[in-house]
N, C-alpha and C positions, 0 to 999 in steps of 0.2 A: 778475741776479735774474730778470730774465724768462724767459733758458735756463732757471732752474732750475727756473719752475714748470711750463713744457714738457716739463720732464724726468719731472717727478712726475706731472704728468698724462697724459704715456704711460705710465708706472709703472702708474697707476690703469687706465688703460683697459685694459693689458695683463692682470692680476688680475686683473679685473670680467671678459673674455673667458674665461680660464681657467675663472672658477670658472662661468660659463653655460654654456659647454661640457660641464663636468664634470655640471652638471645636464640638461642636454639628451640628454647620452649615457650618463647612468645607466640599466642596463637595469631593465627593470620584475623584479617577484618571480615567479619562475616556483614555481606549485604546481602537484604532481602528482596526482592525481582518479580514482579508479577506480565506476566507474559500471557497474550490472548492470540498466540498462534496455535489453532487447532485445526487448520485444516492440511493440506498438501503439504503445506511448508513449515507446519511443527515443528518435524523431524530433523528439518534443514537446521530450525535456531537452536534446537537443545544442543544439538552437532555442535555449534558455535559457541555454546558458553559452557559443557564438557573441555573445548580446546582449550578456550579463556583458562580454565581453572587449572588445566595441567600446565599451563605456560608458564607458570609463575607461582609462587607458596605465601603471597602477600594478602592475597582477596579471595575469597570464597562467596562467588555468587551460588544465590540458594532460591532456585526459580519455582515459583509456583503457577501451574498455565491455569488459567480461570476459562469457561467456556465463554465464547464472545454474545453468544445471549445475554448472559447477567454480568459482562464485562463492565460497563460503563458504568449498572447502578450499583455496583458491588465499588466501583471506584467511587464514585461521585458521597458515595457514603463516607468511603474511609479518610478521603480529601477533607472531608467534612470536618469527621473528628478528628484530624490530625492524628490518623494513624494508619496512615498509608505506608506504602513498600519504601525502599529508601530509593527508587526507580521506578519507575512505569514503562509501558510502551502505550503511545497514543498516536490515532490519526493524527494528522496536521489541521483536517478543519473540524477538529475537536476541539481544540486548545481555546477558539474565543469562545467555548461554552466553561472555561476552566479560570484563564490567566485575570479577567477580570474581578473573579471573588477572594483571591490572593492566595491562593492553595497550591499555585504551582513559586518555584524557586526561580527569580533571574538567574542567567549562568554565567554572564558576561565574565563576571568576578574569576571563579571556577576554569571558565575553559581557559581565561589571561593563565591563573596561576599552574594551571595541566599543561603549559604548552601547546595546546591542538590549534592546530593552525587552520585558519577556517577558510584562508583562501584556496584549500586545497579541496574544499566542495564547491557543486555546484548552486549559484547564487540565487539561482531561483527556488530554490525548496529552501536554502534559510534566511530568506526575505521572509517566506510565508510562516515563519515562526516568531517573527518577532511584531511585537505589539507597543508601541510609542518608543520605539526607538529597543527594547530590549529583549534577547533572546532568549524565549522560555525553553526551547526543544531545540534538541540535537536532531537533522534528519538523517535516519537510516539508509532509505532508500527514497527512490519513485517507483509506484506498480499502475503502470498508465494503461489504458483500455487499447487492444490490440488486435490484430488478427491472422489466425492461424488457417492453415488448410492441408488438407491431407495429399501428400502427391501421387500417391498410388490412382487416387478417384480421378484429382486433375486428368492424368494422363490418358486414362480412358476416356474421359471423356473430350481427350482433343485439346486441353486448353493447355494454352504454353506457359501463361506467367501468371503470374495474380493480377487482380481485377482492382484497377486504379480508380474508375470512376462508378456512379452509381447507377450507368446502365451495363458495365460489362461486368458490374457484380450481380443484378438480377441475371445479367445472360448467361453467367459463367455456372449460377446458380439452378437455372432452369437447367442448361445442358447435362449436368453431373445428376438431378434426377430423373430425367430423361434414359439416359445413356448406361445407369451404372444402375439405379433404382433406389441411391442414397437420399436422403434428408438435402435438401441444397444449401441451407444456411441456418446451423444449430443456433438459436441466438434466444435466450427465455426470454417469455412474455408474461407471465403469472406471477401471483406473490404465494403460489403453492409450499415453497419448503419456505422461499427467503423471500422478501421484497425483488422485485421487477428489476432489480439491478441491472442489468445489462441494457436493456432499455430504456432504464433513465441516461444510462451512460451513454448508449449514442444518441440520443435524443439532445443530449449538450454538446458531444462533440460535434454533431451536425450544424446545430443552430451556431458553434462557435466558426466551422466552417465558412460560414455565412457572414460572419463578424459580429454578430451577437453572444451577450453573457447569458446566461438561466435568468438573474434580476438584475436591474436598474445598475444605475455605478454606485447607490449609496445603501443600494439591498434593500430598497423600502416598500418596493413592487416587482411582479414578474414582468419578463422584459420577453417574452415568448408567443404572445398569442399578436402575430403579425405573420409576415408571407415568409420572412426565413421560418418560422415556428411553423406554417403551415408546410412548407417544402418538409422540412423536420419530421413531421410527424406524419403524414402523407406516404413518404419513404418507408416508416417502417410499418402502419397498415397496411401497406401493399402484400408487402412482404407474407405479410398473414392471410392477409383475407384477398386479395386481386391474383397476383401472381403465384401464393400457395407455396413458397418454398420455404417457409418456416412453418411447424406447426401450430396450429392454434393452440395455447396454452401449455405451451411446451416450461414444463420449470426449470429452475437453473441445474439441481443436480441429475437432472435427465438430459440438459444440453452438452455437459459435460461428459455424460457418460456414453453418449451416442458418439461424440467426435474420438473420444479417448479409445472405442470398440470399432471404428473405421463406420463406422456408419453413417457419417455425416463429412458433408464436403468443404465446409466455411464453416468456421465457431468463431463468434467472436467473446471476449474474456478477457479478461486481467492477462498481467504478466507470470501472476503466483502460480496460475496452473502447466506454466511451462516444464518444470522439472517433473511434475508428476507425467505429462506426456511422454514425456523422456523415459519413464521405466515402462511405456506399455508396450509387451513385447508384440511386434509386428507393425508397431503405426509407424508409417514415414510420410512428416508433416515438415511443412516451413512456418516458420512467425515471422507476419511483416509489421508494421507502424499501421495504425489506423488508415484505410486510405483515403486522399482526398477525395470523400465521394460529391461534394459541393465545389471544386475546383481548389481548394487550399488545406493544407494539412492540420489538423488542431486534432486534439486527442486529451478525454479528462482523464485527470490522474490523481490519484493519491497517494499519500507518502506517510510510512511508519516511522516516529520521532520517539525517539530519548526526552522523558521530561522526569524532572526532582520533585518530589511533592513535599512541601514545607512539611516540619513536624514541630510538637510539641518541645521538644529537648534539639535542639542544634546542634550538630555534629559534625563538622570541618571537614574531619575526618576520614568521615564517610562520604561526604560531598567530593571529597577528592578522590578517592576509592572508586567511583561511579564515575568520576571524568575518566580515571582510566581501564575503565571500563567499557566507557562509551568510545574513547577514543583506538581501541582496540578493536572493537566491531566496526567501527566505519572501516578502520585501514585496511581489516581482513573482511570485505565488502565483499568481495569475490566469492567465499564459500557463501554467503546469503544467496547470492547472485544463481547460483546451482538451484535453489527454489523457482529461479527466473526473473525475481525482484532487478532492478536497475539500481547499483547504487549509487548515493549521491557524491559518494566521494571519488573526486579526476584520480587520485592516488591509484585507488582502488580496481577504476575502470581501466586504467593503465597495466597494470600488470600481462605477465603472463600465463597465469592463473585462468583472469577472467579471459582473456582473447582466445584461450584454446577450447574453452566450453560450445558446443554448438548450439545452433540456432541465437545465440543472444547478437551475433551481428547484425541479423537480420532487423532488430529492433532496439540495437541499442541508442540511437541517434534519435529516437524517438522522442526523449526528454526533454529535444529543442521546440517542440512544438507541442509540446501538454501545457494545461492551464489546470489553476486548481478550481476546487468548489468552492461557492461563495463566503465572507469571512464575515457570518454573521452565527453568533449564537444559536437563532431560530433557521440555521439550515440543517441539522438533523431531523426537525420535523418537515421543512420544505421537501425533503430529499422524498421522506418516506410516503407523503401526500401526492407528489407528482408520480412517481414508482406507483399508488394504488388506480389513480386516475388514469397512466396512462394505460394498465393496464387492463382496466374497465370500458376504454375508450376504442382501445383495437378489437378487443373481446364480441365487441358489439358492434361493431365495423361503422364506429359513430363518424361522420363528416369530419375535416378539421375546426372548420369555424367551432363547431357546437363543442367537440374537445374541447379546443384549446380556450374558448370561454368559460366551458366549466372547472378547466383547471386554472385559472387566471382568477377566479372566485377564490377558489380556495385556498390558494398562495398570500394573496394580497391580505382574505381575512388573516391568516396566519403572523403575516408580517407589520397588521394594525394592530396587532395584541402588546 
């Protein structure tokens, strides 16, 4: 009797090793990740999903950054054939170029069975992801159009706070070159490296200012060539060609590099190049919210989202994998936030993580008053059209009428196709 229960009880312990073995050396889920952060704020997300991986021995994100040049058509392919990453990161007004051809994944299902609790974002960046009722993208962040200024210049030149309206931003602007010999308002006007971005950017937040969208309510025409679109655009040929305190054909990664080197008084930009300000030794700058240079605050913005690309073979598994995934990077929102990004998650913005970071005070309330870009498919090409025009239009120090007619042609063709 006693063999026999030495017998069993090596039985047991032999079993009991097996099966902790077999758990011990079960590999963790490998998910695949394509990532189109390569600029300032690269180094910020690798940072973030390095951490991800060390938190936990369950998932193994395996990031591949693609350059955001051939980001889209390098996606749009693999969407295609259903052999995309088992994750993306996409703009928000990307996705009606996407959810319609059924290549992206509802998540409703997903985020129920992960737990994330989705009141604990904010409601307007994940409105702007769902499509007849269902949410295709997780949003990461909002990176809204802003403005910085260097205090060192300010001070010399006398001025005490930042420039609220859109004559004490020319005045504030004239005095700092006057005074110091700086650039007065870095803000690009050329499609030299990149598309005119910054200038289409305020050209909507301006006209939003005003109470106007870029198009119509149902996105079928441009809704800009009237007297807010001429104040709009008025505003910023001045800037170039009357008052001179931008220069002509100034590109973006020279806007950047003038304010970042102290040589410029006013840059306006994203929120993303905040953290890279942050390491440049000897700049001391403030970021404020866009300001009401029309009497009301609005400010365009866009937002990096979490979307699932359907695949060939279905995998639960990995679907779930990626909720917490996703739901990891919103909650630790806070080290994105170091890039300068806003994130969407209250959780997030709550901490005291993000409250002790500086300058994000200065703009983090800003997300009350962004609006996104229009939710039509054919606005990556509206975006890039209005960006070449507008910057053809200042270039040549054209009238507003005759602008804003010619780019009201070209919008409207775009949106009759």
């Amino acid at each position: 009797m006693k063999s026999r229960n030495l017998v069993l009880m090596a039985v047991f312990i032999l079993i009991a090793g097996m099966t902790l073995g077999a758990q011990t050396s079960q590999k963790p889920i490998e998910i695949g990740f394509w990532s189109l952060f390569t600029g300032g704020d690269g180094a910020f997300f690798d940072a973030m999903v390095k951490e991800f991986n060390a938190s936990q021995n369950e998932i193994v994100m395996k990031t591949d950054t693609v350059k955001f040049d051939n980001y889209y058509t390098k996606l749009t392919a693999a969407l295609a054939a259903k052999n995309a990453p088992d994750v993306v990161v996409m703009h928000q007004d990307r996705l009606s170029n996407f959810v319609p051809n059924g290549v992206l994944l509802p998540l409703d299902d997903y985020i129920k069975k992960a737990g994330i609790d989705m009141s604990t974002f904010e409601q307007g960046p994940v409105s702007n992801c769902r499509f007849d009722g269902k949410l295709y993208a997780i949003p990461m962040d909002v990176h809204p159009l802003i403005m910085y200024y260097n205090t060192d210049l300010f001070a010399k030149a006398g001025i005490p706070k930042a420039p609220v309206s859109l004559a004490e931003l020319i005045a504030d602007a004239q005095a700092i070159q006057e005074k110091t010999g700086a650039i007065g308002i870095a803000a690009d006007n050329t499609t030299a490296t990149y598309k005119a971005y910054t200038l289409t950017r305020m050209f909507m937040s301006m006209l939003k200012e005003q109470g106007y969208s870029t198009l119509n309510a149902n996105n079928t025409k441009a809704n800009f060539n009237n007297d807010a679109g001429a104040k709009a655009y008025q505003a910023l040929s001045d800037m170039v060609n009357k008052y001179k305190v931008t220069p002509k054909q100034l590109d973006y990664d020279s806007s950047v590099a003038d304010f970042k080197l102290g040589k410029a008084g006013i840059h306006f930009n994203g929120v993303w190049v905040t953290g890279s300000f942050e390491q440049q030794a000897g700049l001391n700058f403030a970021a404020v919210k866009f300001p009401a240079l029309f009497g009301t605050n609005a400010s365009w913005s866009g937002s990096h989202t979490f979307a699932v690309p359907v695949q060939k073979t279905f995998d639960e598994k990995k679907v779930m994998a990626v909720m917490t995934f996703i739901n990891w990077m919103t909650n630790h929102g806070y080290l994105w936030a170091k890039a300068g990004h806003v994130p969407t998650r209250k959780t997030a913005i709550d901490t005291p993580e993000f409250k002790s970071l500086p300058h994000r005070a200065g703009y983090a309330d800003a997300v009350k008053y962004t609006f996104a870009s229009p939710d039509t498919p054919k606005w990556p090409q509206c975006y890039d059209a209005i960006s070449d025009s507008l910057e053809e239009s200042v270039a040549l120090n054209r009238d507003a009428k005759t602008a804003l007619s010619n780019m009201e042609q070209v919008i409207n063709a775009i949106l009759a196709r």
